[in-house]
PLY file of the C-alpha trace (Angstrom):
ply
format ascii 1.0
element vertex 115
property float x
property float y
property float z
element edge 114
property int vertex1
property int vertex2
end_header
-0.25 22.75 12.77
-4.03 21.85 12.44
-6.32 23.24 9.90
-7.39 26.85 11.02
-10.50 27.51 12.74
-11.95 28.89 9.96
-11.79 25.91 7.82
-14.51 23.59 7.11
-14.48 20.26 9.17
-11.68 18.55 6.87
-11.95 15.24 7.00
-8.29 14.25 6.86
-5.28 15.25 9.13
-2.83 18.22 7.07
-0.09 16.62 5.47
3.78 17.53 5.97
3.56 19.18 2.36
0.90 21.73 2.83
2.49 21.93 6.54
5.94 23.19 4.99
4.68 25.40 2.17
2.63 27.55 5.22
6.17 27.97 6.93
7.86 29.36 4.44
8.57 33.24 4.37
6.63 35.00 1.68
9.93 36.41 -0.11
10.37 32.65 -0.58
7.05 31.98 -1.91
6.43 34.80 -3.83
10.31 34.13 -5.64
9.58 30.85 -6.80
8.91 30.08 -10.56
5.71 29.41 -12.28
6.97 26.28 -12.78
8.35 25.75 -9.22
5.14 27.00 -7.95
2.69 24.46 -9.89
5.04 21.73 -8.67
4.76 22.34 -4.96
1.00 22.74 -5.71
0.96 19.63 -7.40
2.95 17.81 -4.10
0.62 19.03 -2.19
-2.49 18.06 -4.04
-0.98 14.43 -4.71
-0.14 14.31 -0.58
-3.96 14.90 -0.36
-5.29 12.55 -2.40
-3.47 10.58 -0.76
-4.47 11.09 2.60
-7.67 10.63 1.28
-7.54 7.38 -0.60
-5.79 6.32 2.96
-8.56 7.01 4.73
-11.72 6.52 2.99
-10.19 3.86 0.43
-13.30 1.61 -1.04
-16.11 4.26 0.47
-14.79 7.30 -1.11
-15.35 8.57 -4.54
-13.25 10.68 -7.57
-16.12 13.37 -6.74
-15.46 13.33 -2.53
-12.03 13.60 -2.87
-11.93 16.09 -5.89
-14.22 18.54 -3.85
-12.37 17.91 -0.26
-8.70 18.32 -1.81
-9.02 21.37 -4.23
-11.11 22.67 -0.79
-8.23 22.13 1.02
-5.81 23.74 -1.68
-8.01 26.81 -2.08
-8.40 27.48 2.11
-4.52 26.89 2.35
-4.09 29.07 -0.85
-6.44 32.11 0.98
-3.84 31.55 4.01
-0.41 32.19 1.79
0.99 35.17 0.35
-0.69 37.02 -2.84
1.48 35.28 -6.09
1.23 31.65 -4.93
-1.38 31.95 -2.92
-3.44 33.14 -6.13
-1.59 30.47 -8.19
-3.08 27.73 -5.12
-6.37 29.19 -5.41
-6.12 29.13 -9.45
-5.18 25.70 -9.51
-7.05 24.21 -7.01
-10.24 22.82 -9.00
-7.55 21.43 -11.64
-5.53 19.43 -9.03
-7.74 18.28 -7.11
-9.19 16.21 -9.86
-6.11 15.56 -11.25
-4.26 14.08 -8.61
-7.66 12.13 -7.37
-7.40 10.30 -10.46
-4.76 8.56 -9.36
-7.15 6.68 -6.51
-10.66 6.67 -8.07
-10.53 6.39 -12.16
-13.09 7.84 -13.67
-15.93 5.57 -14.81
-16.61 4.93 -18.57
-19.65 6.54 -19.63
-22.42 4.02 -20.80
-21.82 4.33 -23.96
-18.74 3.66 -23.82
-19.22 -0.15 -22.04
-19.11 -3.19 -24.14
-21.81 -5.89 -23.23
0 1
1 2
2 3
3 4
4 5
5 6
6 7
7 8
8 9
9 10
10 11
11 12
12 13
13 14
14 15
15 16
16 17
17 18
18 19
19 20
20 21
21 22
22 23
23 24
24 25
25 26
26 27
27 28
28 29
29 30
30 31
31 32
32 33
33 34
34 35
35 36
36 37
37 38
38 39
39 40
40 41
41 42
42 43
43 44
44 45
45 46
46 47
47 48
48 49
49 50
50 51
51 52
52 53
53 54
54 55
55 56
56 57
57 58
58 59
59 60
60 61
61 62
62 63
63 64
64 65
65 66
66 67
67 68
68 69
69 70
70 71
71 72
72 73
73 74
74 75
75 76
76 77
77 78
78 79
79 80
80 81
81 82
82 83
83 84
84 85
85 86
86 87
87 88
88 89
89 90
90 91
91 92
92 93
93 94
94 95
95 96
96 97
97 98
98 99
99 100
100 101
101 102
102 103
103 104
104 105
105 106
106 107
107 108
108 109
109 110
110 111
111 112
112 113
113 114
């Protein structure tokens, strides 16, 4: 299923994670653990970050793909039912840099470079 019509242009085609969280039933959802939860979260921010560093590889940035996968996790959060929907929403910011860091390390500040 494509990104809803309400959703800013994305950039990057939904992956399979995000795609199987939305189809499960809210009793599902809303039963998991904390726990449980952040790790689906997690998945799904690491399956974005992905699908960015795919696609934009040498031209994208820690910032770019920070902003357009905890955007992603917070529309797709809005979309699912209250608990982990919240949680999504909650954790969005925080995973998306997280799991961006894995593609685009941040850079040292300058006082931190040896010359």
């Amino acid at each position: 299923m494509p990104w809803p019509q309400d959703v800013p242009d994305f950039p990057l085609k939904k992956p399979d994670t995000l795609e199987k969280l939305e189809q499960l039933s809210p009793q599902i959802l809303n039963a998991m653990t904390q726990v449980e939860a952040e790790e689906k979260i997690r998945d799904a921010a690491d399956s974005l970050a992905k699908s960015y560093y795919k696609a934009y590889k040498d031209k994208g940035n820690l910032s770019e793909c920070s902003l357009i996968v905890s955007g992603a996790l917070e529309q797709t959060g809005g979309s699912l039912p209250a608990k982990f929907g919240a949680l999504m929403i909650g954790k969005s910011k925080e995973e998306g840099e997280r799991s961006c860091k894995n593609y685009y390390p941040p850079l040292p500040f300058p006082n931190e470079i040896e010359f």
